[in-house]
C-alpha positions as a Markdown table, in Angstrom:
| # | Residue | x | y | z |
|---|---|---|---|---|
| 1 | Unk | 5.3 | 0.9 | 25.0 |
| 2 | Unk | 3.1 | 1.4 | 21.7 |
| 3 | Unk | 0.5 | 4.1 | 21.8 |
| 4 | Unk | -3.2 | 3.1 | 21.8 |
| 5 | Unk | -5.6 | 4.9 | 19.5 |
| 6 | Unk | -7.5 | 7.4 | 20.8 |
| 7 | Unk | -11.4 | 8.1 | 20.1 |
| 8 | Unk | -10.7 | 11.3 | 17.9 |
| 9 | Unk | -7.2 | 11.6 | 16.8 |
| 10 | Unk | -6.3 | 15.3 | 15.7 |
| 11 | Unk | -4.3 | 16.5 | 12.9 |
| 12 | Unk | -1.8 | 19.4 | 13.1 |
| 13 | Unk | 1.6 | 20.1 | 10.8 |
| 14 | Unk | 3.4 | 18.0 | 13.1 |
| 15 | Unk | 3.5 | 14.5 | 12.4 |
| 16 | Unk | 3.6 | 13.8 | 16.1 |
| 17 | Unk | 0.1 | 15.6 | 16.2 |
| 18 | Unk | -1.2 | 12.6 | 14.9 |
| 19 | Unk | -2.7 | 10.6 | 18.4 |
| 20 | Unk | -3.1 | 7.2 | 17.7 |
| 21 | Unk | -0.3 | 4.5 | 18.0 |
| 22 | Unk | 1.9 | 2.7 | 15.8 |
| 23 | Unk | 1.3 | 1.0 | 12.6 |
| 24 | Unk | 1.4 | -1.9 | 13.7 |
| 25 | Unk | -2.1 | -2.0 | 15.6 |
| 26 | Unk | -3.7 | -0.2 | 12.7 |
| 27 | Unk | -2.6 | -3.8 | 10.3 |
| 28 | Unk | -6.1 | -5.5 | 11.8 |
| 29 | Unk | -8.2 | -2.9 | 10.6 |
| 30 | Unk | -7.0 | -4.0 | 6.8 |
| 31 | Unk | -8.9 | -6.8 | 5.3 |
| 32 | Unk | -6.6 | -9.8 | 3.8 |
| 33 | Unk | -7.9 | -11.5 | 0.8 |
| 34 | Unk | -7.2 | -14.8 | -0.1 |
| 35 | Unk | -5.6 | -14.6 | -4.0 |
| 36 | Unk | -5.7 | -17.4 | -6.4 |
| 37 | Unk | -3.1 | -18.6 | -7.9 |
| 38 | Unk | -3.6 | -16.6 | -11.2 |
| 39 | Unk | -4.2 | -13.4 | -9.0 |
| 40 | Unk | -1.3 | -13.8 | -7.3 |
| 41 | Unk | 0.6 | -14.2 | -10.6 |
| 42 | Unk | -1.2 | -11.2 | -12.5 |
| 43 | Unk | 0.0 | -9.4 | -9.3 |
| 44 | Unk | 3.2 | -10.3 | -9.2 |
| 45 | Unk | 3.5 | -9.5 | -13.0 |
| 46 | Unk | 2.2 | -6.2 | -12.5 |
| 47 | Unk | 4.5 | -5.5 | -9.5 |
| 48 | Unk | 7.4 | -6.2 | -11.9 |
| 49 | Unk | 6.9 | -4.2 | -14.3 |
| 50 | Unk | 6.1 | -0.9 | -11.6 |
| 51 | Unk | 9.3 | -2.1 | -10.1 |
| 52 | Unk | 11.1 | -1.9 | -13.4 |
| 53 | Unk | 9.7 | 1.4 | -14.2 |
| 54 | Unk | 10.9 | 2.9 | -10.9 |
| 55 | Unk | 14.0 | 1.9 | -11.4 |
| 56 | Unk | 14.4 | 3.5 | -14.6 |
| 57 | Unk | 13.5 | 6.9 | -12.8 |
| 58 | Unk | 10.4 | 6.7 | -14.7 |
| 59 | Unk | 7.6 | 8.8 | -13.4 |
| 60 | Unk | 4.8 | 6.2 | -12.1 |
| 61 | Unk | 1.4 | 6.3 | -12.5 |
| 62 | Unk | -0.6 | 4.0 | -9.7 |
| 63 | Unk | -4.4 | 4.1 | -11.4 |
| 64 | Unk | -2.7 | 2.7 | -14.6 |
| 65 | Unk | -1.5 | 0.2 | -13.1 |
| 66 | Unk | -4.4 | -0.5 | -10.7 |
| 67 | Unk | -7.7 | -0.1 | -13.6 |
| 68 | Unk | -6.7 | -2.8 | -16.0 |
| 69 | Unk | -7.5 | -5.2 | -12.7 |
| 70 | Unk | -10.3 | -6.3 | -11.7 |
| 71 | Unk | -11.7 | -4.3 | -8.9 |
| 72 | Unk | -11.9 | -7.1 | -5.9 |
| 73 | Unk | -8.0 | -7.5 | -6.6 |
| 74 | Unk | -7.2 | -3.6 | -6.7 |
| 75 | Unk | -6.5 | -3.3 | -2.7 |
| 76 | Unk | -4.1 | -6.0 | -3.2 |
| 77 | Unk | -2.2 | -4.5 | -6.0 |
| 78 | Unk | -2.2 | -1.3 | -4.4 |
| 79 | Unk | -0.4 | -2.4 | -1.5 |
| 80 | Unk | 1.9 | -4.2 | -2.8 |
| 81 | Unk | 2.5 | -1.2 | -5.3 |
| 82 | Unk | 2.9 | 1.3 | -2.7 |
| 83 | Unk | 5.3 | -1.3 | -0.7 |
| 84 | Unk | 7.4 | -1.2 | -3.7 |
| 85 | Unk | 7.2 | 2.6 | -4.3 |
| 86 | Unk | 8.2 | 3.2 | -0.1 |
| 87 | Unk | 10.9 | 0.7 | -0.3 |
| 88 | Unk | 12.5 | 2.7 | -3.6 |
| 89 | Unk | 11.7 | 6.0 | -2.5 |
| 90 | Unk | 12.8 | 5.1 | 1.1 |
């Protein structure tokens, strides 16, 4: 049964410290923007080429990859980005 979370979750060395629930329930609390077809595609171009540097064993750098955008598509980049980067890394 997923955890629910709690009013003030506290923060030890122990990842378990961490009272609140799975990720899952914390997905509402991030606001989905509607792209537009050129966003989408800027995106996906972007994506690419931080895909291809990882896999080069490149070092990445996520604010140059994020400040050529514009700012109102920068949360969308950056999860996609960090997606990428957990799914390499993981």
């Amino acid at each position: 049964m997923p955890r629910k979370l709690v009013s003030s979750p506290r923060v030890g060395n122990d990842p378990s410290d961490l009272e609140c629930c799975d990720a899952m329930s914390l997905r509402w609390e991030v606001p989905q923007t509607m792209l537009s077809t050129d966003a989408a595609r800027r995106i996906d171009a972007i994506c690419d080429r931080f895909e291809q540097q990882l896999q080069e064993g490149e070092a990445v750098n996520l604010s140059s990859y994020l400040e050529p955008l514009a700012e109102d598509l920068r949360p969308a980049l950056l999860r996609q980005l960090l997606l990428l980067q957990w799914d390499h890394d993981g």
